[in-house]
N, C-alpha and C positions, 0 to 999 in steps of 0.2 A: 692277697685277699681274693682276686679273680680267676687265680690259676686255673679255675676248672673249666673257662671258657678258654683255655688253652689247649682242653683234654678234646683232641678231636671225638676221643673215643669216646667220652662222654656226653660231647654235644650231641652226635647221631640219634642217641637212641632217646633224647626227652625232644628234638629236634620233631621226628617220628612220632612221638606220641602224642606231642600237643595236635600233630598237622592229623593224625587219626580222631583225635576229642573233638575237634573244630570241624571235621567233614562227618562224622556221626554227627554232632549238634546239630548241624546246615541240613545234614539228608531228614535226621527223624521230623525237621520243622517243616521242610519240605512236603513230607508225606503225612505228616499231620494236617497241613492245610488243606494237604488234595483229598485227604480223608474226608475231614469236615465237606470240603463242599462238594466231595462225590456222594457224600451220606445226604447232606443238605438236597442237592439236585435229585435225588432219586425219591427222596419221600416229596419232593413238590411234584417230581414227573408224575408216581404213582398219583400221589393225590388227585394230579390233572388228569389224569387217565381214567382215575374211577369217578371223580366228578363230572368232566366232563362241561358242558356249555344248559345240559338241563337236567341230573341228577345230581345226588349228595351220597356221598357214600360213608358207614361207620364200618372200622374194620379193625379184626381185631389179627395180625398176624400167626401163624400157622393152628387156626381154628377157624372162624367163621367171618365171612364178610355178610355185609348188608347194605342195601341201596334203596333207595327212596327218590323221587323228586327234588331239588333241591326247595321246591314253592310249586304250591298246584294252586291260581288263580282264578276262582270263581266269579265272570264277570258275566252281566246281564242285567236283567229287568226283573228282579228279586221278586217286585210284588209286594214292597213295603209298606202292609196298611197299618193303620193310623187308632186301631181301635178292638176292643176286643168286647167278649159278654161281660168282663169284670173290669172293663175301661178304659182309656186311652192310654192305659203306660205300656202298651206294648210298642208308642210309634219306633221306628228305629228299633225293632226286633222282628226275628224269623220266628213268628208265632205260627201255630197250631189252628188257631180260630180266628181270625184276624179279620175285619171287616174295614177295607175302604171308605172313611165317610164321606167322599168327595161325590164317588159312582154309586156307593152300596155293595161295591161286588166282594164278596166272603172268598177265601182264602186260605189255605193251609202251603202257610208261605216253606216252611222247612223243605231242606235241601240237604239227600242224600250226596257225600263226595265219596268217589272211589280212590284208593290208594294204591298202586302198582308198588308190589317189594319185593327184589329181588335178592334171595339166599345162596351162597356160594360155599360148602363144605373145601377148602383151606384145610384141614386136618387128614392123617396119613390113616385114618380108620373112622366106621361107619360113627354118623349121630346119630342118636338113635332120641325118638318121642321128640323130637323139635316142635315146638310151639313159637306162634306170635302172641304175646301177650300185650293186654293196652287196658286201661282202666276209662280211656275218653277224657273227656277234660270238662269243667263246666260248661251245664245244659249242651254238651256234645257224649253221645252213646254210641259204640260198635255195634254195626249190625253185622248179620251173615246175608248175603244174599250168593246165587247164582247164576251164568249165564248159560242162558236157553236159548232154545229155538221155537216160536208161535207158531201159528197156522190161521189164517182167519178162513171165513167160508168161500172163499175163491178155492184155496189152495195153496195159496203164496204164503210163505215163509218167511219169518223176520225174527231180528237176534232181539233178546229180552232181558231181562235179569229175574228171577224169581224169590220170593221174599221164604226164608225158611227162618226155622227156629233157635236161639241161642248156639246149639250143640250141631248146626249145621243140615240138618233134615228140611228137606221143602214140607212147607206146611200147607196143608191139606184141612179144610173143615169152614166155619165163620169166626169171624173177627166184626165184633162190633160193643156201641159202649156200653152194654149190659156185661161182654164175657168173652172168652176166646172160648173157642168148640172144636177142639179135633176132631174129625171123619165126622161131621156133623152135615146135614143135607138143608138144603137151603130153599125153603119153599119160597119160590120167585113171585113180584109183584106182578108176574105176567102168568101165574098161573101151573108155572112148570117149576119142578123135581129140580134141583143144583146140588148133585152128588161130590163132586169131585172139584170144586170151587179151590183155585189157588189164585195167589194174588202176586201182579209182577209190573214191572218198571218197563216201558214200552213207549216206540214213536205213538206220540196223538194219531197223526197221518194213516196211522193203521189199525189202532183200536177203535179211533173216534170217539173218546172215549177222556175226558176231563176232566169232569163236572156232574156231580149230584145234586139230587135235592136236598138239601141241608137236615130236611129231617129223616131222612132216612140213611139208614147204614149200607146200605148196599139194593142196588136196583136196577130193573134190565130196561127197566122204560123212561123211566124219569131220569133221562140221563143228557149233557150236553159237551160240546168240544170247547167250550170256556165260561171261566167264573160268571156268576151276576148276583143281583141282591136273594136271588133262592135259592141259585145253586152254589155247592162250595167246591174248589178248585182244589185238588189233590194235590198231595206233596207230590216233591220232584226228583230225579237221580240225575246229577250231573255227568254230561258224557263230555267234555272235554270242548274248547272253541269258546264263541262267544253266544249268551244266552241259549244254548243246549242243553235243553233239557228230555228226558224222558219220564211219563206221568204215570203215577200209582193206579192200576184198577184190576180188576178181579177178571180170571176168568175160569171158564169152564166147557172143556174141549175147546170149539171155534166159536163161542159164544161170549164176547165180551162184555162184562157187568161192571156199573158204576159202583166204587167204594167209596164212603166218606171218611178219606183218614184222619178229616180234623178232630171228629169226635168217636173213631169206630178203632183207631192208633192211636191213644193218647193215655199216657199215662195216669192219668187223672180220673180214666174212667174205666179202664179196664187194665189186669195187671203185665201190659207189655214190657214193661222194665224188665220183668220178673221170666217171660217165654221168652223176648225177642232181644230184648239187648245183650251180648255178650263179651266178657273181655278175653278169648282163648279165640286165635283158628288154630287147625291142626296140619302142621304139613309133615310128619313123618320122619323115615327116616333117609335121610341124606350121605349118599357114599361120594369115597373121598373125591375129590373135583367136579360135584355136581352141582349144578345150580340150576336152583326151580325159581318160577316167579307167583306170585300169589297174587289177589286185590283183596283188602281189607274194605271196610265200609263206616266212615262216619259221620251220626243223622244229625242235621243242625237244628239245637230247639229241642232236645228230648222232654223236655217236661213246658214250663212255662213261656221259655220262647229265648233263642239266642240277641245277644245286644250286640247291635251293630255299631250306633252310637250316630250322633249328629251328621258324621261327617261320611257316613255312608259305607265306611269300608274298613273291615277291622282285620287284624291276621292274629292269627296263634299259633303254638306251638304243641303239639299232642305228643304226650311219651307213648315212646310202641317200644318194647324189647322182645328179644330172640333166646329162646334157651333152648336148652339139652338134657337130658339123663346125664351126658356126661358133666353135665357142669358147666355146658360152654352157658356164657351168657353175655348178651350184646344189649344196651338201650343205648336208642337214638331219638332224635324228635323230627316230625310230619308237621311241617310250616305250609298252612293254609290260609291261603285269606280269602274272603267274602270284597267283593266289591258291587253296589248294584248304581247302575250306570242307565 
């Protein structure tokens, strides 16, 4: 019945085969595993590499990467007042109009934050028409701004941001709550001609420059370096650090002029939703291994005023995506929080 384990010649070669099945099963499991966690270990390495200890990166293999901050932390002295012309439900909001009932001192608490994004063409041919696209998120709106260089009447020079239009153009003209006025001239409360008036994000320290009188929209005299019950305290553009701010005011050549953006930027009174908010920057087009970085702009409080909530400190998340002519397309989300401390 066994004879055939008798058959030398027989046993050899199923002997061989089993001992071949058994060392391919051993090896393929072998390299399976070291697969798995050579594949596992490289997308953690990558991941580590392009996040990093303080960015976040969305990435889409051989097309497009994208990088953001992992959390941009706005902490400071926000300026949270407790009151508005239409009542106290803005306490615990980045309002527009907002009056302290404690001091009296008026306020246009909202806070520009910058977003740093870096683009990285991954693909073996041009993108071409790349856009950052973002629609904002409640009572949060995209601005464009850019960064400049001032001049005050020393001579001395200091880096700025200037405020332009939806489509990215520095805007040039008045801004107040009757209207916006391109290439519009500005007959100053001091008497003199304001041709070429632009309006930009700048140290106090060198404008001097904070605070208007509440009732006016803009003015070269009636101006101060902080809030009080008259005058109103201009929004702010966050520059990074603790309590860093740079303040909204107008100028013209070396001539620094007080703006009031609680009520001269507000949507309520004139149609800045409609010139100044926008959801498109434009970055172009991107050949293969290039990588641009950009800053995006979003204002806290676009219309009635951001809720911060009781406890003083709230985070969101903002969708922003990335496209192409080709089709490439990336959304990621811009994790912000407000804290005022």
């Amino acid at each position: 019945m066994f004879d055939f384990l008798k058959n030398k010649k027989a046993l050899s070669p199923i002997l061989a085969l089993l001992i071949v099945l058994g060392v391919t099963i051993v090896v393929g499991a072998v390299f399976y595993t070291w697969g798995n966690n050579l594949f596992g270990s490289s997308q953690e390495k990558t991941k580590s590499a392009m996040e990093g200890t303080t960015s976040s990166i969305a990435y889409d293999a051989g097309a497009i990467g994208v990088a953001v901050p992992k959390e941009i932390v706005v902490e400071g002295d926000l300026d949270l007042g407790d009151s508005t012309p239409w009542g106290p439900y803005s306490k615990y909001k980045l309002s527009a109009l907002a009056k302290d009932s404690s001091y009296g001192t008026l306020y246009d608490e909202r806070i520009i934050v910058p977003v740093p994004i870096t683009i990285e063409n991954y693909y073996n041919s041009p993108l071409t028409n790349v856009k950052i696209q973002t629609e904002g998120a409640e009572e949060i709106a995209a601005l464009q701004l850019k960064k400049t260089t001032i001049t005050d009447a020393a001579g001395n020079s200091y880096e700025a941001y200037v405020l332009c239009d939806k489509d990215g153009n520095e805007f040039t003209g008045i801004i107040n709550r009757s209207g916006i006025y391109p290439g519009a001239t500005w007959v100053g409360d001091d008497g003199n001609n304001y041709s070429s008036i632009k309006y930009i994000f700048a140290p106090t320290s060198v404008t001097k420059v904070n605070a208007i009188n509440d009732n006016k929209d803009l003015s070269a005299t009636d101006i101060k370096t902080w809030g009080d019950s008259t005058h109103r305290q201009s929004m702010r553009l966050y520059m990074g650090g603790f309590n860093n701010f740079y303040y909204a005011c107008a100028v013209n050549g070396t001539k620094f002029i007080g703006w009031n953006t609680g009520w001269a930027f507000n949507k309520y009174k004139n149609p800045t939703d409609a010139y100044f908010y926008t959801n498109e920057y434009d970055v172009g087009t991107l050949h293969p291994g290039q990588k641009v970085q950009k800053e995006i702009y979003f204002l806290f409080g676009a219309s009635m005023g951001f809720n911060i909530g009781e406890s003083l400190k709230r985070t969101v998340e903002i969708p922003v995506k990335v496209v192409s002519d080709e089709g490439v397309y990336k959304e990621i989300k811009v994790k912000i929080t407000l804290h005022d401390r």
